[in-house]
DRENKEDO-529082 format. One line per field, with one value per residue (C-alpha): x, y, z; residue in three letters; residue number from 0. Coordinates in steps of 0.001 Angstrom, whole numbers, always signed. Example, Ala and Ser with C-alpha at 12.3 -4.5 7.8 and 13.67 -1.06 7.14 Angstrom:
2
x	c(+12300, +13670)
y	c(-4500, -1060)
z	c(+7800, +7140)
resn	c(Ala, Ser)
resi	c(0, 1)
END
This chain:
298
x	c(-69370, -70021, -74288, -73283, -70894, -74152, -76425, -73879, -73426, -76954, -77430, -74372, -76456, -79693, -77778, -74841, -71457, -69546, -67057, -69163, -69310, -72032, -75250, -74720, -76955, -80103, -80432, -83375, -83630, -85562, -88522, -89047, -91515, -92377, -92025, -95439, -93688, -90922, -88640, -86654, -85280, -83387, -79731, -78331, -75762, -73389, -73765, -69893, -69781, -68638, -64790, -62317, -61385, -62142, -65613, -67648, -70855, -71702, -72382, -75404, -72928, -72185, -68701, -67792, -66408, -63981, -63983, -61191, -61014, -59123, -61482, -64095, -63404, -66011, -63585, -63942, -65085, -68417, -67864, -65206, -66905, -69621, -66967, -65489, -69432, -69590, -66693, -68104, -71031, -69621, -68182, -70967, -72932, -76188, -76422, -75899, -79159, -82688, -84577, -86965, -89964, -89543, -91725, -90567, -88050, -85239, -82663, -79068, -80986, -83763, -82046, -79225, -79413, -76911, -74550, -74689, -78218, -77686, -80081, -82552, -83729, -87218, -89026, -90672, -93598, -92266, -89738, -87255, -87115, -84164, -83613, -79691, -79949, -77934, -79732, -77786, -78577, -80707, -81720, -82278, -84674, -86573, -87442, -88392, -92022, -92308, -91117, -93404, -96118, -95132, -94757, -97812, -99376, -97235, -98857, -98274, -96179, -93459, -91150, -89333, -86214, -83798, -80201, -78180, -74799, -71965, -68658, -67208, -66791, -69939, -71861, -71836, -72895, -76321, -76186, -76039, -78957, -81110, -80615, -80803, -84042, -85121, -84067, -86286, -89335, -89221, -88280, -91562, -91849, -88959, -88065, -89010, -87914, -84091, -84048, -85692, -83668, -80552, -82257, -84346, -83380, -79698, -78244, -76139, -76188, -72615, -69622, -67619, -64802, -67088, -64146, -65365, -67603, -68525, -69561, -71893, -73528, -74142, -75725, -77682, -78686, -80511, -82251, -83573, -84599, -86107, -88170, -89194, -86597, -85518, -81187, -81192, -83045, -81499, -77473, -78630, -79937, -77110, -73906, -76238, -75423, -78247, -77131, -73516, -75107, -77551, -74189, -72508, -75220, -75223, -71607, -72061, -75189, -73125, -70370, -72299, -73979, -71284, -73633, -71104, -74459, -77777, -80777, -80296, -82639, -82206, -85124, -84690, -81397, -81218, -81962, -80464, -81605, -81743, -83115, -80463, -81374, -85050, -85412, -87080, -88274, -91824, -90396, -88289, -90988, -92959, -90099, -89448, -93133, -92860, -89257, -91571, -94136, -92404, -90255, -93791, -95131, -91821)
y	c(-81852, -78423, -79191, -80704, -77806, -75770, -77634, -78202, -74461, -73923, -76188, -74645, -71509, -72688, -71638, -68705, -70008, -68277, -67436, -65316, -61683, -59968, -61849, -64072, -64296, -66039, -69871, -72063, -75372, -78031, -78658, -82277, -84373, -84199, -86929, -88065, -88492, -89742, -92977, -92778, -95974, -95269, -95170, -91984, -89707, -88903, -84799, -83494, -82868, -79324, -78643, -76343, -77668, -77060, -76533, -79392, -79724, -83524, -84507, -86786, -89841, -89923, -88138, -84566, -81621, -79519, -75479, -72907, -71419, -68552, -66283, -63746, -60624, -59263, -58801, -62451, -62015, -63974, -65414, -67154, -68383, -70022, -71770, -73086, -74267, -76029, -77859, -79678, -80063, -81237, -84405, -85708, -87185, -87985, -83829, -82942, -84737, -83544, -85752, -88289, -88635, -90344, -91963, -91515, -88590, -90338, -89532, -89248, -87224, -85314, -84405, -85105, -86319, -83853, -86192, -85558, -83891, -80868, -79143, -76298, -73264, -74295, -74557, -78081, -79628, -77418, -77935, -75472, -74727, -72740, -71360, -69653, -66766, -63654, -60529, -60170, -63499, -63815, -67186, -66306, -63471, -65524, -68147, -65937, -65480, -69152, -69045, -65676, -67912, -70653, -68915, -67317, -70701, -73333, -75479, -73707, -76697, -75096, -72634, -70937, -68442, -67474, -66641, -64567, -66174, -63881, -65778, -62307, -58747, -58262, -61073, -59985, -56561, -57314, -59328, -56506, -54892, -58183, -58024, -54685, -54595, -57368, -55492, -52573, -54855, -53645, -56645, -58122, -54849, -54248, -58001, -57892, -54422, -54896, -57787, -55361, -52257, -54826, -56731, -54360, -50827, -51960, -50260, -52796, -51653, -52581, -50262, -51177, -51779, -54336, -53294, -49395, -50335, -46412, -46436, -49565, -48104, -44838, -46328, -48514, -45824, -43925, -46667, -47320, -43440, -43744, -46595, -44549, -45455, -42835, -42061, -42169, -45630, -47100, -46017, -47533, -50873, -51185, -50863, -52560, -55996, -58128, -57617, -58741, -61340, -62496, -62244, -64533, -67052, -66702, -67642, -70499, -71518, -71496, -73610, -76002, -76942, -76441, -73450, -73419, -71751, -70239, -71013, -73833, -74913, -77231, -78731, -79756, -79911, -83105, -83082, -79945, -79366, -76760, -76305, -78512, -81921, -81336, -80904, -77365, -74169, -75871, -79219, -77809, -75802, -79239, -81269, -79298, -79002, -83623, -83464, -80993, -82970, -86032, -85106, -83433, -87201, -88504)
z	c(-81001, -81219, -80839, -77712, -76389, -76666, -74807, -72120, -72010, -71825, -68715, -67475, -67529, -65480, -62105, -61380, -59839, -57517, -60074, -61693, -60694, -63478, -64424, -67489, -70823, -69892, -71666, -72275, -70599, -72577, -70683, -68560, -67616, -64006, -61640, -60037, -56633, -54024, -54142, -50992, -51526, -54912, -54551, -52626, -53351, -51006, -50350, -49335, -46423, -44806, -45021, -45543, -48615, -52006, -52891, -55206, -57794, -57473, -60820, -62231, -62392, -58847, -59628, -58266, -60174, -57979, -58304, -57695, -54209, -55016, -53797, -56206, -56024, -58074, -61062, -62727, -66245, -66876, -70025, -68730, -65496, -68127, -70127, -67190, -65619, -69068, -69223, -65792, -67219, -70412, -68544, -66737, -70603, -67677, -67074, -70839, -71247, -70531, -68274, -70349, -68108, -64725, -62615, -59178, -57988, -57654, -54878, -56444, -59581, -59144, -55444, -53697, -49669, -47668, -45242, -42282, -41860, -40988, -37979, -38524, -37060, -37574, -34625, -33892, -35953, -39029, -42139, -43101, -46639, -47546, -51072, -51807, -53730, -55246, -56283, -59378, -60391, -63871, -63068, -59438, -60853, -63375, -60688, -57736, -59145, -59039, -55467, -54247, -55719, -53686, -50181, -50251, -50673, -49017, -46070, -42339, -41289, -44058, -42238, -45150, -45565, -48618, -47696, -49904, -50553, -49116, -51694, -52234, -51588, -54192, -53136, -49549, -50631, -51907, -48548, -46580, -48473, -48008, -44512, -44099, -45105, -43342, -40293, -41150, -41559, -45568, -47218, -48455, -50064, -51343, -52056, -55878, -56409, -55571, -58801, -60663, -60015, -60924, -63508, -65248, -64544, -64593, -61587, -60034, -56443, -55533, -56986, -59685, -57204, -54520, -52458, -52142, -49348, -49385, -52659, -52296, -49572, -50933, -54674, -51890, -49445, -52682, -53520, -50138, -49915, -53419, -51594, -48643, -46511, -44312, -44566, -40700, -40396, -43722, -42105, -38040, -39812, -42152, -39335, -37106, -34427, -36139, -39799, -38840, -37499, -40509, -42174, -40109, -39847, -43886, -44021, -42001, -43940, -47469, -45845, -43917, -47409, -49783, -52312, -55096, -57658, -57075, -56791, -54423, -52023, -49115, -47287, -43759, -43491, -45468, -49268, -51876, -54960, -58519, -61565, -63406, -61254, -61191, -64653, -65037, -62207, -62399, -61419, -58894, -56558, -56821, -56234, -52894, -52023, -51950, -50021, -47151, -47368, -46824, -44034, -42504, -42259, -40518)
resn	c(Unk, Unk, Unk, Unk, Unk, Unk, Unk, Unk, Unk, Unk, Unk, Unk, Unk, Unk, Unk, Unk, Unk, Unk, Unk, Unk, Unk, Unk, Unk, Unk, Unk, Unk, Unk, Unk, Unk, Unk, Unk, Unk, Unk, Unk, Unk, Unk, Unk, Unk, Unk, Unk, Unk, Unk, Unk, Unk, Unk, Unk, Unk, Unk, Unk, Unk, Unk, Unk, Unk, Unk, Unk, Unk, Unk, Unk, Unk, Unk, Unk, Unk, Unk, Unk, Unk, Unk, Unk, Unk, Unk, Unk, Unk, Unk, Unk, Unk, Unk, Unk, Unk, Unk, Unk, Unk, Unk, Unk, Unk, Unk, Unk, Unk, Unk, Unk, Unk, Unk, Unk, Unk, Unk, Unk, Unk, Unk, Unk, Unk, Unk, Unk, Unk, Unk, Unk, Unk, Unk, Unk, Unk, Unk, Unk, Unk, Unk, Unk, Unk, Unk, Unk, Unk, Unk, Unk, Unk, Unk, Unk, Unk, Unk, Unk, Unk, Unk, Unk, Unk, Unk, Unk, Unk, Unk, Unk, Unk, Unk, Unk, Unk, Unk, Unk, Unk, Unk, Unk, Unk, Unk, Unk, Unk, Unk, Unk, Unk, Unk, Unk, Unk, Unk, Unk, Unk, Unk, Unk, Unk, Unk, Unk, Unk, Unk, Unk, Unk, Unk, Unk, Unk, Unk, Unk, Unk, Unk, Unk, Unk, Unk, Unk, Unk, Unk, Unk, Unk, Unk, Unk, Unk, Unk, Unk, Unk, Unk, Unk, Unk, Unk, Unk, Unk, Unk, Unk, Unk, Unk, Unk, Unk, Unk, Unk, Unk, Unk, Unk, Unk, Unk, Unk, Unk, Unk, Unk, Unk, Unk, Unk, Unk, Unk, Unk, Unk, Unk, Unk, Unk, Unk, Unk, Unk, Unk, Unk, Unk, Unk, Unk, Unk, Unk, Unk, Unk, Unk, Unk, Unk, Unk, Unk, Unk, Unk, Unk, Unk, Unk, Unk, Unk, Unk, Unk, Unk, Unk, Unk, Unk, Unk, Unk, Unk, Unk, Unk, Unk, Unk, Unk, Unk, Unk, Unk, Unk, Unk, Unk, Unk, Unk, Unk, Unk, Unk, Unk, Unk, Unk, Unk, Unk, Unk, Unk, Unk, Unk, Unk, Unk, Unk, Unk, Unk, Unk, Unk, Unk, Unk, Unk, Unk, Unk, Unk, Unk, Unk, Unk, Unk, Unk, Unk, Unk, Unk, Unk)
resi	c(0, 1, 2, 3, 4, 5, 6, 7, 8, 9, 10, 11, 12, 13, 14, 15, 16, 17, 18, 19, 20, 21, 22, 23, 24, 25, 26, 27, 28, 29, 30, 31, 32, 33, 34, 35, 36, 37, 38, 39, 40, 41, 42, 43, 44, 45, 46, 47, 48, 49, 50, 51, 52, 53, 54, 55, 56, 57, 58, 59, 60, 61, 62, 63, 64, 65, 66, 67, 68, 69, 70, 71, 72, 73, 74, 75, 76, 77, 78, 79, 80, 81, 82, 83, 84, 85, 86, 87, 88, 89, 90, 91, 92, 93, 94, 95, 96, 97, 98, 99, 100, 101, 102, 103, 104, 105, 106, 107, 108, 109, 110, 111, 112, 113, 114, 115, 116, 117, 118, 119, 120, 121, 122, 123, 124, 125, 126, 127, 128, 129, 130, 131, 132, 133, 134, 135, 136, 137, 138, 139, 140, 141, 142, 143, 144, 145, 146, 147, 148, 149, 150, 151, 152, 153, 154, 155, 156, 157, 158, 159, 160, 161, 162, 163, 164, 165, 166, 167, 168, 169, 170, 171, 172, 173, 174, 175, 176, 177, 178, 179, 180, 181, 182, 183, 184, 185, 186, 187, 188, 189, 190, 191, 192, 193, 194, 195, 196, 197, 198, 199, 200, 201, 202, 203, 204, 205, 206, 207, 208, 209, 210, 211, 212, 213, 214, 215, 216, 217, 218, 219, 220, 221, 222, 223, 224, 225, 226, 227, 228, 229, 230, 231, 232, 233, 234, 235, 236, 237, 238, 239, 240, 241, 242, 243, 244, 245, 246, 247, 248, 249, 250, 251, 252, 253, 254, 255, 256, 257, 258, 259, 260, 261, 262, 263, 264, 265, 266, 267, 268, 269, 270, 271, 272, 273, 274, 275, 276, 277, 278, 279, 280, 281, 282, 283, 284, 285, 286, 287, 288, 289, 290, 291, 292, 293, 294, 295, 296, 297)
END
């Protein structure tokens, strides 16, 4: 019993909830063997649709685990967020299992179909890739190599974007300061050096009460400056119309698709999937490379 606890917590651990307000210990996944390619016609799983109502993780068995919408502060303790991840996890006995080789992806597994297709903001002839991220993250940080790797590769037809998730007074933050930079035409710059200055150099960029939106901006504002970033330019971007916007549109984008942990990616509007249901990182960026591919031939 207490071997299987473990493993379920370590799955738990392959993606960060919204519960969870401070990066939690980093776990191993057992590797997986990949699938050689699509099989739209296995069985689909139903994708919630958006609602107001509580938010869901479908589970490997076709049954959904319901979360706690009262709301993160930023205060949660993480520990606790992992326990709770694990008992979910705990209950589904196909997810406590490492996948065993596969053939085909499988839709309902390896993916799960969002209903009703949601539209795009790609323009036409291209597929939107979205990935769901949060800067603080761990597992968000050890994949984004992976995913650098990927966009500078991917075929032109691929039309990709991350959006931070905005669940909280933290979350939205490091929001801000994604967007913000964006704005200033610094993020593919700066990109990489925002997980590291959380990650690695352990300066969380958000003040210990998320609340203190003063205090955020000022521990933000000196890394910007430490960056190059001009006070002046970092303080107009940061107050400005379009990042209220990106915010907005961000808000929207976590509802429409029901992002209850990060990294998620959605592709097209119509297919989400992480770590946990395709089996391992590697499996994942090849997993979304078939579902673009696919959709680019329809």
């Amino acid at each position: 019993m207490r071997r299987a606890l473990l493993l379920a917590l370590a799955l738990a651990l392959t993606a960060c909830g919204r519960q969870q307000a401070a990066p939690p210990a980093a776990a191993n996944r057992p590797a997986a063997t990949a699938p050689a390619r699509l099989n739209p016609s296995s069985p689909a799983r139903t994708a919630p649709s958006p609602a107001t109502t509580s938010p869901t993780r479908p589970n490997a068995d076709g049954s959904e685990t319901v979360e706690e919408t009262t709301g993160d502060s930023g205060a949660h303790n993480a520990l606790l967020a992992a326990v709770a991840s694990t008992v979910a996890v705990a209950t589904s006995p196909a997810a406590a299992e490492p996948l065993s080789g596969p053939t085909l992806w499988q839709s309902g597994v390896h993916y799960t179909p969002v209903v009703p297709a949601q539209p795009t903001s790609a323009p036409p002839g291209q597929v939107e890739v979205l990935e769901f991220f949060w800067y603080a993250c761990p597992h968000c940080n050890a994949i984004d190599p992976l995913v650098e790797t990927w966009r500078k590769s991917k075929p032109a037809y691929v039309s990709f974007a991350r959006v931070p998730v905005t669940w909280s007074d933290g979350h939205r933050a490091l929001a801000r300061l994604y967007y913000t930079l964006d704005s200033l035409g610094k993020l593919d710059a700066l990109h990489t050096e925002v997980f590291k200055e959380i990650q690695v150099n352990g300066d969380p960029l958000v003040a210990r009460d998320p609340t203190n939106e003063a205090e955020t901006e000022r521990l933000q504002l000196a890394f910007a400056k430490k960056n190059g970033i001009s006070e002046a330019d970092f303080k107009q971007a940061y107050h400005s119309f379009t990042v209220d916007e990106d915010l907005l549109n961000a808000d929207q984008a976590v509802l429409r698709y029901r992002v209850d942990g990060v990294p998620t990616f959605v592709v097209n509007g119509k297919y989400l999937a992480d770590v946990r249901s395709a089996g391992s990182p590697e499996h994942l960026i090849t997993l979304i490379g078939d579902l673009a591919a696919q959709e680019h031939k329809h």
